[in-house]
ChimeraX commands (.cxc) that place a marker at each C-alpha (Angstrom):
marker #1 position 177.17,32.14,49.32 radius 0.5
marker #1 position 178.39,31.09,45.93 radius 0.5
marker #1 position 180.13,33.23,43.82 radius 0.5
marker #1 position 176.88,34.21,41.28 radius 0.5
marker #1 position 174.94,35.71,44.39 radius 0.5
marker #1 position 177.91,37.83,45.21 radius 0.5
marker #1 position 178.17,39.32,41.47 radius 0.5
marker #1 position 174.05,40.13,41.70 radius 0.5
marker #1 position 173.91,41.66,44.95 radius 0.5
marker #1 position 175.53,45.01,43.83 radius 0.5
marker #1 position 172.72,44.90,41.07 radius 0.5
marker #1 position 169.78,43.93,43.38 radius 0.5
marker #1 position 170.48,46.96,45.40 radius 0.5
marker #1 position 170.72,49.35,43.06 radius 0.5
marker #1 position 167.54,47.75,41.82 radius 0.5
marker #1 position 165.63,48.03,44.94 radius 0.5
marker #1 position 166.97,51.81,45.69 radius 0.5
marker #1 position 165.46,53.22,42.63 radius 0.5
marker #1 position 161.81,54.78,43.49 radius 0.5
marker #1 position 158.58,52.95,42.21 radius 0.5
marker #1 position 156.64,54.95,39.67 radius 0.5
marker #1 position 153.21,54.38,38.83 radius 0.5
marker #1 position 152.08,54.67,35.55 radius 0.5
marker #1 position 149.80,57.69,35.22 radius 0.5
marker #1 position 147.47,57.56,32.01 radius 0.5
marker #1 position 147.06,61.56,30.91 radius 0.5
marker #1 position 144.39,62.46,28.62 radius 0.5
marker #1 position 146.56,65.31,26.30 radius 0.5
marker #1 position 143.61,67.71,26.88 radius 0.5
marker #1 position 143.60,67.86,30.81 radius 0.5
marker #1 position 146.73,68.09,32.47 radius 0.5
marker #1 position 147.30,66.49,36.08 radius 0.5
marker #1 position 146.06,69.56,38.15 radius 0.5
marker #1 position 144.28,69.06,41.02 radius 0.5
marker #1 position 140.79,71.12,40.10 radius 0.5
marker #1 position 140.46,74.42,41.76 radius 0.5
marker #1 position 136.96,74.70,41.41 radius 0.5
marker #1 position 136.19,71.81,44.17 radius 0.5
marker #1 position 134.19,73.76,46.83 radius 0.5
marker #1 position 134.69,72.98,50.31 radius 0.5
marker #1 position 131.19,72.89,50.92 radius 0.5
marker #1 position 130.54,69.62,48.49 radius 0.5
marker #1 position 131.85,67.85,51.15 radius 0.5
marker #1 position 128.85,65.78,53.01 radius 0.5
marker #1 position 130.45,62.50,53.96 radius 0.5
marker #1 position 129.80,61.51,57.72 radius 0.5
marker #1 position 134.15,60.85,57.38 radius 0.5
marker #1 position 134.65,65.05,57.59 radius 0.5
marker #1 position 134.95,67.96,59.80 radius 0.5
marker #1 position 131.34,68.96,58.70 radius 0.5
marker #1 position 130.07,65.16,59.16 radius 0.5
marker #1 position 131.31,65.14,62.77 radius 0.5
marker #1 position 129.70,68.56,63.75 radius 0.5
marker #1 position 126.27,67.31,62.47 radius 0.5
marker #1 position 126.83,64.40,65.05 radius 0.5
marker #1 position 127.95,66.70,67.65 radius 0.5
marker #1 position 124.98,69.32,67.15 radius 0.5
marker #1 position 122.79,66.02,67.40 radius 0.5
marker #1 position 124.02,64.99,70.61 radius 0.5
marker #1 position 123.49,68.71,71.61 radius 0.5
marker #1 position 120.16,68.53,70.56 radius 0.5
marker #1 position 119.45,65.13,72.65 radius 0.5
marker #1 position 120.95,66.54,75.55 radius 0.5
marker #1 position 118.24,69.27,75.43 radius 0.5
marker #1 position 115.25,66.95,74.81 radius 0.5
marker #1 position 116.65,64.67,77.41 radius 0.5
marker #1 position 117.27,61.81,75.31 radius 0.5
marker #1 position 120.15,60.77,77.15 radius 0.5
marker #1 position 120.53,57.48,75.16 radius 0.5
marker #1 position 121.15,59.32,71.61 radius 0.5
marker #1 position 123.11,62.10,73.48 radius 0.5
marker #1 position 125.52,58.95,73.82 radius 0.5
marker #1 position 125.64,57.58,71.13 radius 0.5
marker #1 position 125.57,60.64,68.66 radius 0.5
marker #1 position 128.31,62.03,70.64 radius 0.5
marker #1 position 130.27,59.12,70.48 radius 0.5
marker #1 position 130.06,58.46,66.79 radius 0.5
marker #1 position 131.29,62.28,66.83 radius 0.5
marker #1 position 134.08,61.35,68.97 radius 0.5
marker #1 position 135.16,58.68,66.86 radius 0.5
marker #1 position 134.77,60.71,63.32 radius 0.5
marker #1 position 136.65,63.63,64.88 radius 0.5
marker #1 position 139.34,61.63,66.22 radius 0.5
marker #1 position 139.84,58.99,62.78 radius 0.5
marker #1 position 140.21,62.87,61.19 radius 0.5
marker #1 position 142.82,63.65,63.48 radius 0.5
marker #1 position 144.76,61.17,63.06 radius 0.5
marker #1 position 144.71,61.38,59.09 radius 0.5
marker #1 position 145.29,64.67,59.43 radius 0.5
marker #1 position 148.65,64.26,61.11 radius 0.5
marker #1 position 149.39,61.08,58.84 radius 0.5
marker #1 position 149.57,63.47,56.02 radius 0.5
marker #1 position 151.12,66.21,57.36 radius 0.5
marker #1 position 153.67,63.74,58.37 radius 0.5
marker #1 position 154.07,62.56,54.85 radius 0.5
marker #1 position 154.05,66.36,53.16 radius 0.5
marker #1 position 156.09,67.50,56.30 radius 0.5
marker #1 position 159.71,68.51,54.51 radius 0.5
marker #1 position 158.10,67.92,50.91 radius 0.5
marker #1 position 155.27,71.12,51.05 radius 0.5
marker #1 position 154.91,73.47,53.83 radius 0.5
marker #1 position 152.36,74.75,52.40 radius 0.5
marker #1 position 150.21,71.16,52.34 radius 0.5
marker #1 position 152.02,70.22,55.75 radius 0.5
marker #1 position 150.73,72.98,58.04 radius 0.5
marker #1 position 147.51,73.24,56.42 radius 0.5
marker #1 position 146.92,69.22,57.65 radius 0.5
marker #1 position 148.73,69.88,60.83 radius 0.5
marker #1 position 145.83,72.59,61.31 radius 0.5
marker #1 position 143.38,70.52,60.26 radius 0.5
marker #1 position 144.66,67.52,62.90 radius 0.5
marker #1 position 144.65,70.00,65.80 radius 0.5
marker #1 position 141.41,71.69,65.17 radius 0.5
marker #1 position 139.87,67.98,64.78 radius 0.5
marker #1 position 141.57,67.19,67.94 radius 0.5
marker #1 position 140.30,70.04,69.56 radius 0.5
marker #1 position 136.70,69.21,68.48 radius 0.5
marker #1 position 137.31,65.34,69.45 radius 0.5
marker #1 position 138.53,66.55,73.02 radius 0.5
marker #1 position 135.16,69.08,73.30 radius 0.5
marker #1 position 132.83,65.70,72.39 radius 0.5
marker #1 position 134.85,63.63,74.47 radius 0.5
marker #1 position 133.83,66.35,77.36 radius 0.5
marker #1 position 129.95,66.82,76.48 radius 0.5
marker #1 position 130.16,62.30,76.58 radius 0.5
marker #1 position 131.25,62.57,80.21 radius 0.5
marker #1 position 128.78,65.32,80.98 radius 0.5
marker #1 position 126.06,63.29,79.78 radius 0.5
marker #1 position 127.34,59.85,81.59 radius 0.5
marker #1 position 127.54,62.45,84.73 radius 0.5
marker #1 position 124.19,63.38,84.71 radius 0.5
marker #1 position 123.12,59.75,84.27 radius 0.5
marker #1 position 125.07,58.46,87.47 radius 0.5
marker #1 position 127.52,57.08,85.71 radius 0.5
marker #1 position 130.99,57.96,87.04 radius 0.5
marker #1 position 132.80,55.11,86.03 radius 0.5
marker #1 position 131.88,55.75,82.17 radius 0.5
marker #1 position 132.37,59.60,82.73 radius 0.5
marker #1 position 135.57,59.42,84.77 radius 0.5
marker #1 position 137.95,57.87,82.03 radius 0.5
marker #1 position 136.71,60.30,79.48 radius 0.5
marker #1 position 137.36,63.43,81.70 radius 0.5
marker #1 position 141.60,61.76,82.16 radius 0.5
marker #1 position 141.46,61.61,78.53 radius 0.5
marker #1 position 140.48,64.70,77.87 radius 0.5
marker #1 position 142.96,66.41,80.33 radius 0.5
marker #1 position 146.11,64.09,78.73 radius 0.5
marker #1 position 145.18,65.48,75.83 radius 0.5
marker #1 position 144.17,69.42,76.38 radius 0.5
marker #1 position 146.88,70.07,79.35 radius 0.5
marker #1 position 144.82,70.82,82.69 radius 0.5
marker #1 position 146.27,74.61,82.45 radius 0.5
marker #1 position 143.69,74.80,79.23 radius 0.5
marker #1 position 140.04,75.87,79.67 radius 0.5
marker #1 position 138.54,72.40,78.47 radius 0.5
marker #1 position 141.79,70.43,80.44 radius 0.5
marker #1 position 140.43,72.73,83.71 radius 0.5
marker #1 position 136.77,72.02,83.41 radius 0.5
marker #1 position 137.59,68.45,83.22 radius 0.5
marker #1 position 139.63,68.10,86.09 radius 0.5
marker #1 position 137.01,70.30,88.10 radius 0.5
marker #1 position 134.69,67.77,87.79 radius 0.5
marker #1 position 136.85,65.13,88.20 radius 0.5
marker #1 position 137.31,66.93,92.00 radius 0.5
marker #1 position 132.94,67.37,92.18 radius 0.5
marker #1 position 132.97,63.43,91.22 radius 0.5
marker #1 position 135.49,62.97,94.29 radius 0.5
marker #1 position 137.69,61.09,92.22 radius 0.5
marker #1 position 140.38,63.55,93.07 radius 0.5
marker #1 position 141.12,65.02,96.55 radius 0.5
marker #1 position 142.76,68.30,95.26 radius 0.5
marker #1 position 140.82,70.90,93.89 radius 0.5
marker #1 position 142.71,73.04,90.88 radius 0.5
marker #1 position 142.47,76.72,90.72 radius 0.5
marker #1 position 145.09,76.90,87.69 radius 0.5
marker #1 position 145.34,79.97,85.90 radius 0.5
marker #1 position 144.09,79.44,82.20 radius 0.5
marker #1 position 146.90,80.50,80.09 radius 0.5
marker #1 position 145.28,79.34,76.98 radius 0.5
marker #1 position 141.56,80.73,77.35 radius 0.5
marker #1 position 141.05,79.89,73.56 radius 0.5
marker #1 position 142.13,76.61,73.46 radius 0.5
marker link #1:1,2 radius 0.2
marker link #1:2,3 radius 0.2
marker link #1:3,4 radius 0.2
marker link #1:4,5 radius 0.2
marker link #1:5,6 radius 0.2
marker link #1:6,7 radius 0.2
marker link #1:7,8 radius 0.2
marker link #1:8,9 radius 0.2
marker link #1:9,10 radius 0.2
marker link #1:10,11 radius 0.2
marker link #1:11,12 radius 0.2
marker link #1:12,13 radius 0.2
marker link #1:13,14 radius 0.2
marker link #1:14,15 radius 0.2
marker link #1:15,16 radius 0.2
marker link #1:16,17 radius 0.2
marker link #1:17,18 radius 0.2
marker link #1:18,19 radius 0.2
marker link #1:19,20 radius 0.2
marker link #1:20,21 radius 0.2
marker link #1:21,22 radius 0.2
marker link #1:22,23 radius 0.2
marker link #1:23,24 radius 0.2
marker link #1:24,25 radius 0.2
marker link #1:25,26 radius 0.2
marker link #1:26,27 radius 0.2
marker link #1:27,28 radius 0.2
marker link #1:28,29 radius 0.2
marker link #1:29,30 radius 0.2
marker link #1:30,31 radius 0.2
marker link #1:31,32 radius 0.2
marker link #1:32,33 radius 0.2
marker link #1:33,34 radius 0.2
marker link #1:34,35 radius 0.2
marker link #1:35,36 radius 0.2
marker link #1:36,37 radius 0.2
marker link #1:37,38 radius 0.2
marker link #1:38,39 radius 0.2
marker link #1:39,40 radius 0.2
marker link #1:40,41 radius 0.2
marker link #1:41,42 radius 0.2
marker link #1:42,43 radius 0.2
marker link #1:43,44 radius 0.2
marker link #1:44,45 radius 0.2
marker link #1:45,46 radius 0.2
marker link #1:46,47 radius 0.2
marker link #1:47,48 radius 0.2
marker link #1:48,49 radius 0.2
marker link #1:49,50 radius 0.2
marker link #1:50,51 radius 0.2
marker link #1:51,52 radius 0.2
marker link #1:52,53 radius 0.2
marker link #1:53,54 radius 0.2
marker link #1:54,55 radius 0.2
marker link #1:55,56 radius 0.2
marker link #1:56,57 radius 0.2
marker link #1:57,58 radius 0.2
marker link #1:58,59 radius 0.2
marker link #1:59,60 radius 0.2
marker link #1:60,61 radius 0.2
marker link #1:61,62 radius 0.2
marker link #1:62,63 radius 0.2
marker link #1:63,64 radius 0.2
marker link #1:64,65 radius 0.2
marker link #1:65,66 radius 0.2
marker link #1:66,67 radius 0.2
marker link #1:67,68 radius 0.2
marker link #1:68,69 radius 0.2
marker link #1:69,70 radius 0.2
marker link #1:70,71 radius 0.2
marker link #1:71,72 radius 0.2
marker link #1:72,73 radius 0.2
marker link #1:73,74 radius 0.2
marker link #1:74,75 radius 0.2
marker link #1:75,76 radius 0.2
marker link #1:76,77 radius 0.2
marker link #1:77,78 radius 0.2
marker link #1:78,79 radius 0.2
marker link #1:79,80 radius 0.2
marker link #1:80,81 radius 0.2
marker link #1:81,82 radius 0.2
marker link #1:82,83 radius 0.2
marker link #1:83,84 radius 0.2
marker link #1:84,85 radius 0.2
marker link #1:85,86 radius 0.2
marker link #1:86,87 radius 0.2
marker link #1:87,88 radius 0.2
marker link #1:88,89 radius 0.2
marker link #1:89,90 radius 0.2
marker link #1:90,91 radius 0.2
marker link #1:91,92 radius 0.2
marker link #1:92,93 radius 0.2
marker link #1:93,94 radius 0.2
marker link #1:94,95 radius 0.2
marker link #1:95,96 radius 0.2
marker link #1:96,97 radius 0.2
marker link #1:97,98 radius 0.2
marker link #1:98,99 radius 0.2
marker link #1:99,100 radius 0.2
marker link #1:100,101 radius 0.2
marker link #1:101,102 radius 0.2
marker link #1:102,103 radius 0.2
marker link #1:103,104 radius 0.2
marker link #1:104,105 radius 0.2
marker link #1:105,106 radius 0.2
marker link #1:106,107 radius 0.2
marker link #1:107,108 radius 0.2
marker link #1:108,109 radius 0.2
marker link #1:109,110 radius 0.2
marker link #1:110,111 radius 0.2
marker link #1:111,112 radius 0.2
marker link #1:112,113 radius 0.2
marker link #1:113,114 radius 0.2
marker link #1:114,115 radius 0.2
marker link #1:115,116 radius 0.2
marker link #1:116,117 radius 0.2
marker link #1:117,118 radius 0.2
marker link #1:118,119 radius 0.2
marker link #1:119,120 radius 0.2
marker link #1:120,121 radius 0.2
marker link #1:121,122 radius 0.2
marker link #1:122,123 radius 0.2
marker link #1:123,124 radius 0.2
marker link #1:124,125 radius 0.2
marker link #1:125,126 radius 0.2
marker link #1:126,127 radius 0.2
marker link #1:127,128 radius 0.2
marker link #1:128,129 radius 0.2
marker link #1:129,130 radius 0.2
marker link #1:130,131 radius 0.2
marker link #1:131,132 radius 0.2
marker link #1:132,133 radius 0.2
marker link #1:133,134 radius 0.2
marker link #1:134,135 radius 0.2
marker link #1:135,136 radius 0.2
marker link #1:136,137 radius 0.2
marker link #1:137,138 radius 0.2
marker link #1:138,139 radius 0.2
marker link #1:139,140 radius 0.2
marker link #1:140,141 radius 0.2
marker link #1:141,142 radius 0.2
marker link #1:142,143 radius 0.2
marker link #1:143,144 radius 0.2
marker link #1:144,145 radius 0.2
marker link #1:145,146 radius 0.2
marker link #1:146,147 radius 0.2
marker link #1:147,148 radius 0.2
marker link #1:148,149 radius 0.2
marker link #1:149,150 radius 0.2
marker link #1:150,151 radius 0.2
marker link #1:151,152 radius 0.2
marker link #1:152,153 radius 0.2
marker link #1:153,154 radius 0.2
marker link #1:154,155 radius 0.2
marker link #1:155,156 radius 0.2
marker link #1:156,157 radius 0.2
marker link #1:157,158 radius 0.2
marker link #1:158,159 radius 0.2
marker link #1:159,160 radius 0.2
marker link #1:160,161 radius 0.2
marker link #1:161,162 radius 0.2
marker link #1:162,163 radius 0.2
marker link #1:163,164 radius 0.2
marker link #1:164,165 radius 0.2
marker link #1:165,166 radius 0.2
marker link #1:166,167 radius 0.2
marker link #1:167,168 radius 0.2
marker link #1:168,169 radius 0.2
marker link #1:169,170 radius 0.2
marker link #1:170,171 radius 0.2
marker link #1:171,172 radius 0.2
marker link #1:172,173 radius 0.2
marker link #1:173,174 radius 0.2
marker link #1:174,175 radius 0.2
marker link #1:175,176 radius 0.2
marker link #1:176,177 radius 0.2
marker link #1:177,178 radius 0.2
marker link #1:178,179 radius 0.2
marker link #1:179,180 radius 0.2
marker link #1:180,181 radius 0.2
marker link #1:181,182 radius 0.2
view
């Protein structure tokens, strides 16, 4: 290292440990406030809480006229919407967690009630690849579903039951549920 490097290190750092700011462009009429009139109700992207229980009430709705085939595949796009929200959810209140409690838990909310959600369509999936005679489809759905509710949980407990009527376990579980809500 010649001597010229060693003089511009101490400056590089101190260059590269002061934060990036973006330039923000403000009009001198509207200042930066996030707009409290935005109704929670505008939102009708399929990518939302609301988007992912019209797929799920779908599915529902197949299951009852027997269309087996969309009860699949509505419920699985519902899986997959719930669980993308999830996971955003906790990316943010990762990022706000120590910065805004307030922002934080509301996301951390958010992720588990998504969660929750992705874990009941998960469940209703495995029903329908049940009643199709499709174990193998239905059994790796109903382990998911118990990793992620905890088989002492209503939804965890229903799944492992009929993991025991599908004979893929030997031991039947009478667990307590110590969480009826969840």
């Amino acid at each position: 290292m010649n001597l010229k490097t060693i003089y511009l290190l101490p400056i590089i750092f101190c260059g590269l440990s002061l934060p990036v700011q973006s330039q923000v462009v403000q009009s001198p009429n509207k200042p930066n406030q996030p707009s409290p009139t935005r109704s929670k109700s505008e939102n009708t992207s399929l990518l939302s809480i609301t988007g992912g229980d019209r797929l799920m009430k779908e599915g529902q709705e197949a299951v009852s006229s027997k269309n087996y085939t969309l009860a699949v595949k509505k419920l699985q796009e519902a899986r997959q919407i719930y669980n993308q929200l999830s996971t955003f959810y906790q990316e943010l209140n990762a990022s706000f967690s120590g910065i805004d409690f307030t922002v934080s838990d509301s996301q951390r909310k958010k992720a588990l009630e998504t969660a929750q959600k992705r874990d009941e369509a998960t469940y209703q999936l495995a029903l329908v690849h049940r009643s199709l005679n499709q174990p193998d489809l239905a059994i790796p759905l109903l382990i998911q579903v118990i990793k992620s509710q905890n088989p002492a949980w209503e939804l965890g407990k229903k799944a492992y039951q009929q993991l025991w009527e599908l004979g893929f376990v030997d031991t039947a579980y009478p667990g307590k549920t110590e969480n009826p809500g969840k």
